[in-house]
N, C-alpha and C positions, 0 to 999 in steps of 0.2 A: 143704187149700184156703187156708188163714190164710198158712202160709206161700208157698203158690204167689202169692198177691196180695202178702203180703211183698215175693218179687223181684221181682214184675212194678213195684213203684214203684221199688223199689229202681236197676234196670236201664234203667226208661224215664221213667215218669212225673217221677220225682225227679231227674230231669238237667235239667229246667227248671232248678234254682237250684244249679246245677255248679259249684265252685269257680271263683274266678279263674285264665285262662290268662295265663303268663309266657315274654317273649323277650324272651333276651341280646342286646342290640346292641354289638358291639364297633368303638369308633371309634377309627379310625388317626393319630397326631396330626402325622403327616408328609408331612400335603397336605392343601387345603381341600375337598376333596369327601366329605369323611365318611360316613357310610353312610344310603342309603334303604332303610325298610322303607313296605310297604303296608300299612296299618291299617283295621278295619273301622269304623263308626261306635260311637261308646259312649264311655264314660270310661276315661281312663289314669292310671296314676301310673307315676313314673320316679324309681328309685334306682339307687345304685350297688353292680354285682352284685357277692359276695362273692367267687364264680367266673366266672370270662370268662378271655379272652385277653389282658387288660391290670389293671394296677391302679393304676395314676398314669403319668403324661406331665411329661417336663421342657421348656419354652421354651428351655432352654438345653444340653439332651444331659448336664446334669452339677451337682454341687451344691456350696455353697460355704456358706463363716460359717454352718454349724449349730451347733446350743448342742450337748452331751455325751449327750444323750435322743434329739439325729438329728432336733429340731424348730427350728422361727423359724430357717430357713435365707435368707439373701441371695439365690442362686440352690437351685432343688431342682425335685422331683416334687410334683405337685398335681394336683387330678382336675376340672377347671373343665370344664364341657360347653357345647354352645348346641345350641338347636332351632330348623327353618326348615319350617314351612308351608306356605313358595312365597306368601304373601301376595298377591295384583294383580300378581304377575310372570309366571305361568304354566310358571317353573321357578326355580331354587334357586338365587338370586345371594347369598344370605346380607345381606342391608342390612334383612330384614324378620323378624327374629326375636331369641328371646332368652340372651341366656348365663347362665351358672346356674356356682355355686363361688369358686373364690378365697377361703375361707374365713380371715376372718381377727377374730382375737378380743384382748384386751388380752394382749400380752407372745406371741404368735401372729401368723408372718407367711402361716401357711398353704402353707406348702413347707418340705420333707421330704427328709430325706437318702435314702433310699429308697421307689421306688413303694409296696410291703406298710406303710410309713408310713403316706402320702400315703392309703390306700384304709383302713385303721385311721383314722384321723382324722375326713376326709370324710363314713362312715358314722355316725358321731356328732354331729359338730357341727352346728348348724342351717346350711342352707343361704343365700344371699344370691343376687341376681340382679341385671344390670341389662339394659335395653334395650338394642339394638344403632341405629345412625342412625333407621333412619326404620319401627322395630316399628308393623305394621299394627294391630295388637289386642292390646290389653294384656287384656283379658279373658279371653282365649284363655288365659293363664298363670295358674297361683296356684305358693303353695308353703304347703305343709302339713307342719310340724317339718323333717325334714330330705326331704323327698321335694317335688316336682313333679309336679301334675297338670295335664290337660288334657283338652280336651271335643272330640271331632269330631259334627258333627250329619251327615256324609254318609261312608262311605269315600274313601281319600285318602293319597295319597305325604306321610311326615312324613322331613326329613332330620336325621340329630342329626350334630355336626360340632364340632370342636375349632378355635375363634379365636383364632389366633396369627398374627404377622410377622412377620417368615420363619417357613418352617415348614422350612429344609434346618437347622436346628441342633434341630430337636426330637429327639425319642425318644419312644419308647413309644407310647400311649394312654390309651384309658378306658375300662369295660367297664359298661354299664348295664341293666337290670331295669325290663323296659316290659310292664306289667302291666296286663292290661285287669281291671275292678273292676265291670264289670256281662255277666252271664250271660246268655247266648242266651235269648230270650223264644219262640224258635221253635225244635221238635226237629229236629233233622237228620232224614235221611231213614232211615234206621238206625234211629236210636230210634221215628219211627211204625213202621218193619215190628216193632221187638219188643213195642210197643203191641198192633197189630191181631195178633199172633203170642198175646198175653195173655188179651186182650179172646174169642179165638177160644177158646180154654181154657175161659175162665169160661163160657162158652155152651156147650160140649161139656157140662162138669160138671155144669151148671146141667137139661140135659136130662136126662141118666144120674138126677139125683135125681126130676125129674117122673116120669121112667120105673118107679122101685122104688116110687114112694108109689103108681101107679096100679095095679100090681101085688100093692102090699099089699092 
């Protein structure tokens, strides 16, 4: 019985506090329309994935004056992102959101003779950000060491997108880890049927034993 109630938390009850869910977004750095995902309401954080389809993006298709280490390059790969909300536009003109990267630190220009660089680097160093023209809500952004979060109060189109001009001499892209950090507060519909699938158990049981003590 200990252990049948075991799984029954195990399986239902204890998916109230479920790990965080994670989605790769892989953004393409060879046009401004970068990638929309749908998001639920809740908190996010946003790194850069170790796997995806991309691991750095060049402005310029190729690298130049790196030091012997493949770092503090003139031109190179770097993993800079931006995020668009759609702010008071009602679609995704990019003028209302923020860029995130271009990491750069003393004797560090933050590009990288190769992307596997460029994603080794980025995942370490803190990150930096700045607003874009006319960012609606700067509240809307933090940054926490080297990650980015963000809060949505309703579900909601978020676009993440690579800001560059031109974008016909890019390459590559970026590959990001949009990580929701707060757990369903309500079970799916699966988890009530293995609930009342539980709960039906312990009342079977629960009878069978009134049944043998009234027979004793």
């Amino acid at each position: 019985m200990k252990l049948f109630a075991s799984l029954l938390c195990g399986a239902a009850l204890c998916a109230l506090a479920a790990p965080a869910s994670a989605l790769t977004v892989d953004v393409s750095a060879l046009g401004p329309g970068g990638t929309t995902v749908n998001l639920a309401a809740g908190a996010y954080t946003v790194t850069y994935a170790a796997s995806g389809l991309y691991q750095g993006w060049s402005p310029w298709g190729s690298n130049s004056g790196c030091d012997a280490a493949g770092g503090n390059c003139s031109t190179g790969y770097l993993n800079a992102f931006a995020i668009d909300f759609g702010f008071g536009t009602g679609m995704f003109n990019h003028v209302d959101g923020f860029q995130y990267g271009y990491v750069a630190t003393p004797g560090n220009s933050g590009k990288y003779a190769t992307p596997a660089q460029a994603l080794a680097a980025y995942q370490t160093l803190p990150l930096s950000y700045a607003p874009l023209p006319t960012a609606a809500d700067l509240a809307a952004y933090a940054l926490v060491g080297g990650a980015v979060t963000f809060t949505l109060a309703t579900a909601q189109a978020v676009n993440f997108f690579v800001l560059d001009y031109p974008y016909g001499d890019n390459s590559d892209g970026v590959s990001l880890n949009v990580t929701s950090s707060i757990a369903s507060g309500v079970p799916e519909p699966s988890t009530w049927a293995m609930m009342l699938i539980g709960l039906a158990g312990l009342g079977v049981s629960s009878r069978r034993k009134a049944r043998r003590a009234i027979a004793a």
